[in-house]
N, C-alpha and C positions, 0 to 999 in steps of 0.2 A: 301151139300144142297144149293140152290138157296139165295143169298144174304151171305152166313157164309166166312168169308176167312178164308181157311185152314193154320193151322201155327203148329209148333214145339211148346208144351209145353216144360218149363224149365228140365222135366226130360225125355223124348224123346231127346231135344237138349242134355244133359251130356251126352246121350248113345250112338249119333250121334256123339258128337263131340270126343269121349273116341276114337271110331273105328276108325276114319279118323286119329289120332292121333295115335294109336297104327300100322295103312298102314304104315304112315310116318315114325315111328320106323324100320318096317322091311324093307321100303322102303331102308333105308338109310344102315341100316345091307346087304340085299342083291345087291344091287347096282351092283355090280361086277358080277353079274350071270344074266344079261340082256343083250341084243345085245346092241352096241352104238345105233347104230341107225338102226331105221326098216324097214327090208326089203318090201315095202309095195309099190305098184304102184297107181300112180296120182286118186286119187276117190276112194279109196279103204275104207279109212273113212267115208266118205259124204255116200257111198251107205249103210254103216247102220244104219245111221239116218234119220228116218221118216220123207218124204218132207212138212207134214203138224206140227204144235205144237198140245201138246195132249189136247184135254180138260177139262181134267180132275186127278188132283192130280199125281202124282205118289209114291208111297212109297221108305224113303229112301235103304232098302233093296236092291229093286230094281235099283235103280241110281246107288247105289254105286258098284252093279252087272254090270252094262253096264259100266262104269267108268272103270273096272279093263278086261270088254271083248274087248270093243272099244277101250277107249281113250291110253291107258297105249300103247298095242302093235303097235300104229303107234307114240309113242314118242319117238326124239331124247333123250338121257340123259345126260345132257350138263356135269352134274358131277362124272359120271361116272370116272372109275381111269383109264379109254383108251383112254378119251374124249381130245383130242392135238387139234383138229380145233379151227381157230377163232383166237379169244380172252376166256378165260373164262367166264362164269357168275357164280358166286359161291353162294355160298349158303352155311348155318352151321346152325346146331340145337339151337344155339340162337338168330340165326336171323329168322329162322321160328316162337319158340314159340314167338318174335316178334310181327312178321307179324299177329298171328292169334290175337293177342291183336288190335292189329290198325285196324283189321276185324271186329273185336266185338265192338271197342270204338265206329269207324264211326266218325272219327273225321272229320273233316273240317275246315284246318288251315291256312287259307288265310287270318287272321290276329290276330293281339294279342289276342285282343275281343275276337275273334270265339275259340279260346283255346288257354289263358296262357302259358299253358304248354307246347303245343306243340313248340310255339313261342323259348320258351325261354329254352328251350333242346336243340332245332336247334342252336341257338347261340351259346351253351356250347358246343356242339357236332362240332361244326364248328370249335370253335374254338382248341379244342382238335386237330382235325386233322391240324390244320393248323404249331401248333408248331410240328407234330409228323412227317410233311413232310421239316421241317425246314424252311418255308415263315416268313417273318419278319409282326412286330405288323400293318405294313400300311395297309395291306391287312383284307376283311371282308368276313366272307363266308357265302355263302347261298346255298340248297340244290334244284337243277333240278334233273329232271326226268332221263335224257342220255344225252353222252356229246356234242348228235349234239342238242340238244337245247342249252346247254349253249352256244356253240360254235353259234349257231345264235345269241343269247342274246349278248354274245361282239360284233359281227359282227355289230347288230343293233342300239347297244350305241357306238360304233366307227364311225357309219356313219353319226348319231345325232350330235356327236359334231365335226365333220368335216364338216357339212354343217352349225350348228350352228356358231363356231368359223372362219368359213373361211367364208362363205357366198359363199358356191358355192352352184350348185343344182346335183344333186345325179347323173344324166348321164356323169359326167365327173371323178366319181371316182371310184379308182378301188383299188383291193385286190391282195395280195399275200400270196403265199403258193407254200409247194415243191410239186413235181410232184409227190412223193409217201406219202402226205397227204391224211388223210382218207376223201371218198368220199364225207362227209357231208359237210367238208368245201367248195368246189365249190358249191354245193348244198346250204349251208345257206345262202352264199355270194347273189346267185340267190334270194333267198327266202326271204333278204335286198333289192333287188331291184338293187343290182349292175346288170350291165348290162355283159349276158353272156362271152363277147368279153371281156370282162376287167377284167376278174378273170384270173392272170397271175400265170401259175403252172411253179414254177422255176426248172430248171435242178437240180440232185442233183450228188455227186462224189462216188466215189465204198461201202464206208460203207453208202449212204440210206438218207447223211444229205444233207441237201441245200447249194448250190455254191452260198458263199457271192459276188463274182464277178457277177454271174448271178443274184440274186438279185440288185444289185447298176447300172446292165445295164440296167435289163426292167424299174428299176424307172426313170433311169435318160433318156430313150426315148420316156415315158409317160407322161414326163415333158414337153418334147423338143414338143409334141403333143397336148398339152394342157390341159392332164387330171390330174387328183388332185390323189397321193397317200392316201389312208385313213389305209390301216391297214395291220399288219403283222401275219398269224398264222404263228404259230414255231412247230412243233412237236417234241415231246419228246417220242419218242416210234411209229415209223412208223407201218402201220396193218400189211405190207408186213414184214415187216424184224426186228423191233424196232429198227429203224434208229432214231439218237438225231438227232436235226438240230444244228449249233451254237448261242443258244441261247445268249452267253455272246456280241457276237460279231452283229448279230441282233435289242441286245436291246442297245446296244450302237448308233446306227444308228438311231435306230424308235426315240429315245431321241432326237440327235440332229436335227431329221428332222421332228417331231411334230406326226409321226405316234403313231398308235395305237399298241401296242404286245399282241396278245393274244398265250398263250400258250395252246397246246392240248398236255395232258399227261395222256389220258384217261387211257390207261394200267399202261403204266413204270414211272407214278408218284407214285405209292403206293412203288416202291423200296425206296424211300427218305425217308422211314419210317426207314430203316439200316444206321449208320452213315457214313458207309462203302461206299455206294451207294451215298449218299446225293449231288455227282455231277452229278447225271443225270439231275439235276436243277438249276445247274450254272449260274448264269446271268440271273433267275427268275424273282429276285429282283425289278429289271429294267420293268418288265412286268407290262401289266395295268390289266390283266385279266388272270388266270389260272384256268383248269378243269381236275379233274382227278375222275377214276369211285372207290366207295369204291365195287361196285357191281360187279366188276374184280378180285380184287387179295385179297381184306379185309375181304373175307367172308360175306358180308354183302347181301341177296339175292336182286336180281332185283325189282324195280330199288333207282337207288341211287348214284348222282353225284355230288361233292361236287366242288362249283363253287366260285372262289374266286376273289376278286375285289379291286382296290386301289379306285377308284372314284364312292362313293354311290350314290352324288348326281347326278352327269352324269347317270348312272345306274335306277334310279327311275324316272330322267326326263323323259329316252325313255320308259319306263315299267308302270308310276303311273298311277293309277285306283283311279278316282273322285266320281262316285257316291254317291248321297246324302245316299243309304242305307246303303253304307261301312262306312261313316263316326262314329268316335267315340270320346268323349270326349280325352281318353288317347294317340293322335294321334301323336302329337308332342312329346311325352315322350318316344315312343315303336318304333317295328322294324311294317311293314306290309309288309309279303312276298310275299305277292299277287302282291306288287310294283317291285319285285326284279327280276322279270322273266314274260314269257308269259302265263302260266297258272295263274287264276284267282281262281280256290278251288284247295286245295293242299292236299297230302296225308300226316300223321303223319309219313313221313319214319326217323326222328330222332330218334325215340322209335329202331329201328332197329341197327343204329351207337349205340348206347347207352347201350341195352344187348350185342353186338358181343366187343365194345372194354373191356368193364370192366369184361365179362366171359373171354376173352384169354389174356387180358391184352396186353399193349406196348410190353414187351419183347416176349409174345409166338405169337403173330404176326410176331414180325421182325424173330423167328425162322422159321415159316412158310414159308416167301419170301426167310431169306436166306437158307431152304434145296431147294426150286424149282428152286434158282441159281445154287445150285450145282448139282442138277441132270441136270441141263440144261447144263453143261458144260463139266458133265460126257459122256450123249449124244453126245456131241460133239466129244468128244477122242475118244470116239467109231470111229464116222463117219473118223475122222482122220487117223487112223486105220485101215482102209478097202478101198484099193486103187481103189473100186468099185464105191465109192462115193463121191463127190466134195461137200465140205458145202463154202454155201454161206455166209458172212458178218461174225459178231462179233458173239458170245454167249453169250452178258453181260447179258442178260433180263430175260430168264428162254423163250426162242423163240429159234428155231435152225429152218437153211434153209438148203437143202439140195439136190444133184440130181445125180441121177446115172450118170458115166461118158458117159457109152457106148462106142462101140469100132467103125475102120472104120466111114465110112460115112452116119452110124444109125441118123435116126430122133431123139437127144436126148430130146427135149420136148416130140414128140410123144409116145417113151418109158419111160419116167417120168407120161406122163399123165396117160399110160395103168397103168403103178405100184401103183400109187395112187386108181385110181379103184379098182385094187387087194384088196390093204389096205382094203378101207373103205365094199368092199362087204364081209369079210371074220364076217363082223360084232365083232369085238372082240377090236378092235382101233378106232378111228376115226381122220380123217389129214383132213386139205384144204391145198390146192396148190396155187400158186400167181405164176407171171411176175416180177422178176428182172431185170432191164438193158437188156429187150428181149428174157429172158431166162424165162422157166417155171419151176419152182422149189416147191418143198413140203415141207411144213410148220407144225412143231413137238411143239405146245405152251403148256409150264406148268401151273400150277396155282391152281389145287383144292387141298380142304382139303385132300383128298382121294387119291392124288395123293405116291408113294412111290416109291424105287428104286426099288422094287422086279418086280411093274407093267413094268416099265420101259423098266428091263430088259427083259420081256416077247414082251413089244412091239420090240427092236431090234431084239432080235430073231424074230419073227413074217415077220419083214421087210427084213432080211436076208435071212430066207428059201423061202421068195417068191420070191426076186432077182435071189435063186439059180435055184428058178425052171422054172424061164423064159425062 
């Protein structure tokens, strides 16, 4: 009726929200009986949704009908147990019943004020993670959306106090990072205002890491040029290959030369959660700024990137938000996250670290990371195995690269790229491919809860009978 806003009573909402809840149940149960990804051509969605909004209500019956006719059969499913592309984005049943909490709260936690608790979860939650990846107490964390935000947020407080501290003006300074740093960093460097030309992508050596020689050359001809070094990213888990860079030896350098280090460990910093592992962050220490995602490897679902910092007041100088309606009495006593990064209202995603560590606890986490090491290394012996197939770089990471050899004077990208296609159309797997040192290679990444040896083993075979039958 004209003037009434239609809404869910509280017992309509239980029965709505029972069903969606009990989807997600069998969702999760059947998981493995869906194509990875769906076979579906460019508009195939859009053309069954009406180009106009309806004007009137719809019942949820009905929603929840078009939700499982539409929406469902054109969804990738990133956690499926065949899902190897990318990176992961994981997700687990306690980070959902989570999420649906932070849906119903509606929190708004962009500062102590606007919710306590949120505030001060995140802190605890921070700092939980910060000893579980073994960073030392200089270090403060705060929680960004994804790690190419964070990854600008250092970029933007490294450029603040390099122009502060030096008194240059921003056109004269420039960024580095290796050449198979993920795209964001060129991208955020821009997005700071460095200027295109001066975002220098260093050469890197066969395992993926950055040539400290080719580092100390571009700076030291950038000098001889006039322009100002401001800052180092380091990667700790390349997207291509999980290539370390040497971070020990980097931050020995950015130290004595006043640089900035930020570290990117978006993926392969949640291995530092194994004690085992704990050198994939060697010479951390030394860093001003590290980022690693818990929305990767920690089960924690998307999103959720836990950004860590030696210098808050640098950090808040380039980030802090004045307005008189923000202000509150408790301001000098509390944290306000809305300072700590570029978003200004914040999502309550602490609530989310907080059910997924204490449901699986420190050690069945670090059980988790290390079986997707060892299946990732089992993959490997396979590949080793089969003189059909050349693997690229290390296996530390629970990543395997990989590429048919081909015989004679075969295009072998060409027939790497067809087999990839094979792969991903048989709908039962799913892989992405990359560029190594100019080589085209397929990319096998571990990571979800769902994952097991049995899938594994199915994907090998899978990849095998259709080598055989090229």
């Amino acid at each position: 009726m004209s003037g009434e806003v239609p809404r869910l009573d509280s017992e309509e909402f239980r029965r709505e929200a029972h069903r969606v809840a009990d989807w997600i149940a069998d969702y999760f149960r059947d998981l493995a009986g869906y194509r990875v990804q769906p076979d579906a051509s460019p508009g195939a969605i859009a053309r069954q949704i009406p180009a106009q909004p309806p004007r009137e209500g719809t019942s949820p019956d009905r929603i929840m009908e078009d939700f499982q006719r539409i929406v469902v059969p054109g969804l990738t499913h990133w956690n499926h147990p065949g899902f190897y592309g990318y990176f992961p984005a994981n997700t687990s049943p306690p980070s959902v019943l989570a999420e649906m909490l932070v849906a119903g709260l509606g929190v708004q936690g962009m500062s102590w004020s606007t919710s306590p608790a949120a505030t001060e979860l995140e802190q605890a939650m921070m700092s939980w993670l910060r000893q579980m990846i073994g960073l030392p107490e200089t270090f403060t964390g705060v929680i960004q959306d994804t790690a190419s935000s964070a990854t600008l947020v250092a970029l933007i407080t490294a450029r603040d106090r390099s122009i502060a501290d030096l008194g240059v003006s921003i056109d004269r300074l420039t960024v580095y990072a290796s050449e198979e740093a993920n795209s964001s960093v060129p991208k955020g460097a821009r997005l700071a205002g460095v200027r295109p030309g001066q975002v220098r992508l260093i050469p890197t050596d066969d395992q993926a890491a950055m040539r400290m020689d080719a580092l100390e050359a571009a700076m030291a001809r950038d000098r001889e040029a006039g322009l100002v070094p401001c800052c180092v990213v380091a990667t700790v888990g390349t997207t291509g290959s999980t290539g370390i860079d040497p971070v020990a030896t980097i931050g020995s350098l950015c130290r004595e030369t006043g640089l900035w280090l930020h570290i990117d460990a978006a993926f392969a910093g949640s291995a530092a959660i194994l004690p085992e592992m704990r050198w994939v962050l060697e010479g951390a220490d030394q860093a001003d700024s590290l980022v690693f995602n818990p929305h990767k490897w920690l089960l924690v679902n998307f999103d959720c990137s836990a950004y860590f910092v030696r210098d808050t007041v640098a950090l808040r100088r380039s980030f802090g938000a004045t307005a008189e309606i923000l202000r509150n009495p408790q301001d000098d006593r509390v944290a306000n996250f809305r300072d700590w990064g570029i978003q200004l209202g914040r999502r309550f995603r602490a609530l989310k670290l907080w059910f997924v560590i204490r449901s699986y606890g420190v050690e069945g986490l670090q059980a988790m990371v290390r079986e997707h090491i060892r299946l990732g290394k089992l993959f490997a012996s396979w590949l080793d195995s089969d003189p059909r197939f050349e693997r690229i770089g290390t296996a530390e990471l629970a990543t395997v690269c990989f590429r048919l050899r081909g015989e004679g004077s075969v295009d072998r990208d060409a027939i790497n790229r067809d087999l990839l296609r094979r792969i991903n159309e048989t709908g039962r797997i799913f892989l992405t491919g990359t560029v190594l040192k100019g080589r085209f290679v397929l990319r096998l990444a571990l990571g979800h809860l769902s994952s097991t040896e049995a899938h594994l083993e199915e994907a090998w075979s899978l990849i095998r009978g259709l080598v055989g039958a090229s």
